[in-house]
Structures are given as C-alpha cells and as structure tokens.
Backbone bond lengths (Angstrom), bond angles and torsions (degrees), N, CA, C in turn:
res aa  C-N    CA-C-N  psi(-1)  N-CA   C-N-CA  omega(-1)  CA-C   N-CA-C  phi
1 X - - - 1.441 - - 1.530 108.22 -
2 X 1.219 115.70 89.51 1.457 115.04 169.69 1.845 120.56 -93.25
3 X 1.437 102.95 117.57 1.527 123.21 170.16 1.027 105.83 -52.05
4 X 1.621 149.46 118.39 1.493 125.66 117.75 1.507 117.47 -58.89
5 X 1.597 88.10 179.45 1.397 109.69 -171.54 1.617 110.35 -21.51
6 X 1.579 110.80 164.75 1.658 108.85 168.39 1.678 124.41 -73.21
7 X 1.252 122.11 105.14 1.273 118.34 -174.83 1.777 97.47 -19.79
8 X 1.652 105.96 171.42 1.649 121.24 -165.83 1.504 86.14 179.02
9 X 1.858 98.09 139.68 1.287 95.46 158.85 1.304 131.61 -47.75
10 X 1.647 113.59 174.59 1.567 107.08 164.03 1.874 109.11 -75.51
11 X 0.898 98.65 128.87 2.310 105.13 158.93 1.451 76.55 93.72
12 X 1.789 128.98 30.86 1.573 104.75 173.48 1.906 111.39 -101.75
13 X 1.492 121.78 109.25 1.025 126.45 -168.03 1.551 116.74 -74.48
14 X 1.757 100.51 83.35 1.828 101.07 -156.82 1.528 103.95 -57.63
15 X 1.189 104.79 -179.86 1.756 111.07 -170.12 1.527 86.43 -103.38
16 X 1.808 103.70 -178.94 1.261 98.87 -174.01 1.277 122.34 -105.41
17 X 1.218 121.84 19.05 1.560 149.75 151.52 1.527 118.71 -159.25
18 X 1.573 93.78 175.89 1.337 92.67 176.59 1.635 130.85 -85.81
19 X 1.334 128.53 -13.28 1.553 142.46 108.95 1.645 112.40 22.97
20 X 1.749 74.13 -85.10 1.847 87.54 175.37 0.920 154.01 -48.34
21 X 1.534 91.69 -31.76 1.951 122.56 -172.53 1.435 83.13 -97.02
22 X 1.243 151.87 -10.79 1.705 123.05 -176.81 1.731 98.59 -110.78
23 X 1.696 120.87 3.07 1.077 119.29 -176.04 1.668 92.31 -99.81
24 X 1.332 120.64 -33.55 1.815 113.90 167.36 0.990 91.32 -57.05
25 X 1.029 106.63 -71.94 2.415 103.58 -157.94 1.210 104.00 -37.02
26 X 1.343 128.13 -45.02 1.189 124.12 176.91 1.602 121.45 -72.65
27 X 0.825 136.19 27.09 1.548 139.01 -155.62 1.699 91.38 -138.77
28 X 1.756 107.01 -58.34 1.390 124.86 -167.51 1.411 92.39 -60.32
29 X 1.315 126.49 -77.29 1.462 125.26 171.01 1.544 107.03 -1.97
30 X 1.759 103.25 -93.91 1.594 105.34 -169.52 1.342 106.08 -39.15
31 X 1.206 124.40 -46.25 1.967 115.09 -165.72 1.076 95.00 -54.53
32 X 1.771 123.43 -43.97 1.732 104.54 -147.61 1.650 98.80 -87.77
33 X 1.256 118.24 -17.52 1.480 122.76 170.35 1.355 122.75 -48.78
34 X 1.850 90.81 -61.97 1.609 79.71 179.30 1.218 134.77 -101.42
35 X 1.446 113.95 44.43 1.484 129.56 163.67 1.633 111.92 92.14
36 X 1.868 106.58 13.06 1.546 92.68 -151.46 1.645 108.86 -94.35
37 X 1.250 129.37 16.82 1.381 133.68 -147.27 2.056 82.06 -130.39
38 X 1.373 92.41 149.67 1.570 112.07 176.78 1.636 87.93 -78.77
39 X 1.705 113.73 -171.95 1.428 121.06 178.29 1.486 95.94 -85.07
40 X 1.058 129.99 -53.28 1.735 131.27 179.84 1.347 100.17 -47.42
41 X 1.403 132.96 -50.77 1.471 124.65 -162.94 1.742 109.39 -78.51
42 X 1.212 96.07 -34.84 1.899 104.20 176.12 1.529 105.91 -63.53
43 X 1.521 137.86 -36.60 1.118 144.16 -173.92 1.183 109.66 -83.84
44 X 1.572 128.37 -32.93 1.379 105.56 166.98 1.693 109.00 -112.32
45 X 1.511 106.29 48.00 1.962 119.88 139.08 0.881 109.71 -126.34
46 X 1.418 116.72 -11.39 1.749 108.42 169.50 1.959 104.03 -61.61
47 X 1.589 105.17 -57.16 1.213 98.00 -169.95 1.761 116.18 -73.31
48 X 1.206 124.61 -19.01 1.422 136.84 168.94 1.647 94.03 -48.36
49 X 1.309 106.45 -78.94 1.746 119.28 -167.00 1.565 109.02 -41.67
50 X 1.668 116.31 -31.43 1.305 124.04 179.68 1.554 104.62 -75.36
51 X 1.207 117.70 -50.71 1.857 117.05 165.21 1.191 112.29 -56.19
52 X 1.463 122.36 -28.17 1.650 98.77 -173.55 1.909 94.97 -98.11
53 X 1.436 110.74 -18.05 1.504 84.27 162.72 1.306 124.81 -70.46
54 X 1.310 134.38 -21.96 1.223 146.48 -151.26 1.808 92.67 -92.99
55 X 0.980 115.09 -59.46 1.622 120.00 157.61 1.632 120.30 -31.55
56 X 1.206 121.58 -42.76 1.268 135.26 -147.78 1.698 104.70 -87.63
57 X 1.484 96.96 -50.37 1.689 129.47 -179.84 1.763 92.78 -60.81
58 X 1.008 111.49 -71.93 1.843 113.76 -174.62 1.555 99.54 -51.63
59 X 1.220 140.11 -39.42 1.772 128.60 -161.15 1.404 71.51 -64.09
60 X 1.649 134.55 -82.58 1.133 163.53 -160.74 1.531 104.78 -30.00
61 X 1.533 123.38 -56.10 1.311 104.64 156.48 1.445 133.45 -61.30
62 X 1.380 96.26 -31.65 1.826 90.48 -175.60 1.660 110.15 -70.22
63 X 1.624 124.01 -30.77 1.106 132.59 156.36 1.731 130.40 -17.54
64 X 1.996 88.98 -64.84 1.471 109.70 175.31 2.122 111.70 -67.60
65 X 1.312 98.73 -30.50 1.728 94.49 178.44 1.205 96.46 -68.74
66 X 1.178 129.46 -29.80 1.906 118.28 -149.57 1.561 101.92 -87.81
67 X 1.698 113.06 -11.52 0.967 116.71 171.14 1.942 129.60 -112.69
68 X 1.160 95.44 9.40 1.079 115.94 154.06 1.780 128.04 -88.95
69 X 1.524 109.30 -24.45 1.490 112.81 167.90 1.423 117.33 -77.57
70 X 1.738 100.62 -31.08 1.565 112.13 -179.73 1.620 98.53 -59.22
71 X 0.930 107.42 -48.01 1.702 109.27 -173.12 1.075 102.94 -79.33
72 X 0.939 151.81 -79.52 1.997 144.14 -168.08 1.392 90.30 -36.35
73 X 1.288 142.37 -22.68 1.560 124.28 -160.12 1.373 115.06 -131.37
74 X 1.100 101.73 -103.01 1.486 114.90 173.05 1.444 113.26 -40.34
75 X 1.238 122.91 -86.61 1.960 120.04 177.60 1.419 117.94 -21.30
76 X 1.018 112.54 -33.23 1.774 120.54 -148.95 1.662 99.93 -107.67
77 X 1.165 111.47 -32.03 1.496 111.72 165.05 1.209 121.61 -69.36
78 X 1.873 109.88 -40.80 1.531 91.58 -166.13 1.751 100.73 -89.05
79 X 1.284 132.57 19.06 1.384 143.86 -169.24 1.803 104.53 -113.76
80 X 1.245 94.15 18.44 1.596 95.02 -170.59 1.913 106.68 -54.14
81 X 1.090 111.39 -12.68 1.914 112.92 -176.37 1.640 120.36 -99.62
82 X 1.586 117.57 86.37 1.449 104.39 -169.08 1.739 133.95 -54.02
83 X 1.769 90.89 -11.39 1.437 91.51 166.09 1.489 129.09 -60.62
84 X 1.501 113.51 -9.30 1.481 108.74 -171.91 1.291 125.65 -86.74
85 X 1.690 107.81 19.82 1.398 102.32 -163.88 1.288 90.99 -99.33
C-alpha cells in the first residue's frame, strides 16, 4: 500500500516541508494576534493557516503509519532478545 503525497486542497500552494508550514502558522498567528491584518487579509490567513494545518496533520499521520510498519516489522525482529533493553 503505497501513500502519495498528503491530500491538500485544490489551488493549495503546499510549503516545502512540514517545518515550514508550522513556521507560517506561526507567523499567521502573530499577524492575526496583533491586530495587524485588515478583515479581508485575516480571512484569507485564517483559511491559508487552516490548509496548512490541514497539511500539517496528514504529513503527521503518514509519519505515525510509517512508524507503525517499522514496528510490526523490522524493529521488533531485529530486538528479538528482551535482555537488551
């Protein structure tokens, strides 16, 4: 079962990691905090910040599967001796 990429809206201009997208969110945040965005400009980082969370959550799941195969498989085999912990 191979994943591509993390679903994304359509016209959504992903960042170039996931790094990136929590360093916008974090940027969008402060603007919308400190009052500095018109209502038009806050509404379209409100909905940006919601795509790049929505982005952020999917890397983040595909993350948690990739580490769930590591463990059903690979990890757990080569750990076959409980003394090694």
């Amino acid at each position: 079962m191979t994943k591509s990429k993390p679903e994304a809206p359509p016209s959504f201009d992903a960042p170039p990691s996931f790094e990136a997208a929590l360093v916008e969110i974090e940027n969008i945040v402060a603007k919308m905090e400190a009052g500095q965005l018109p209502l038009e400009e806050s509404l379209t980082a409100y909905r940006r910040g919601a795509d790049l969370l929505q982005y952020c959550q999917a890397r983040l799941q595909e993350a948690q599967q990739q580490v769930k195969v590591l463990e059903a498989g690979t990890l757990q085999n080569l750990n076959g001796d409980d003394s090694a912990e």
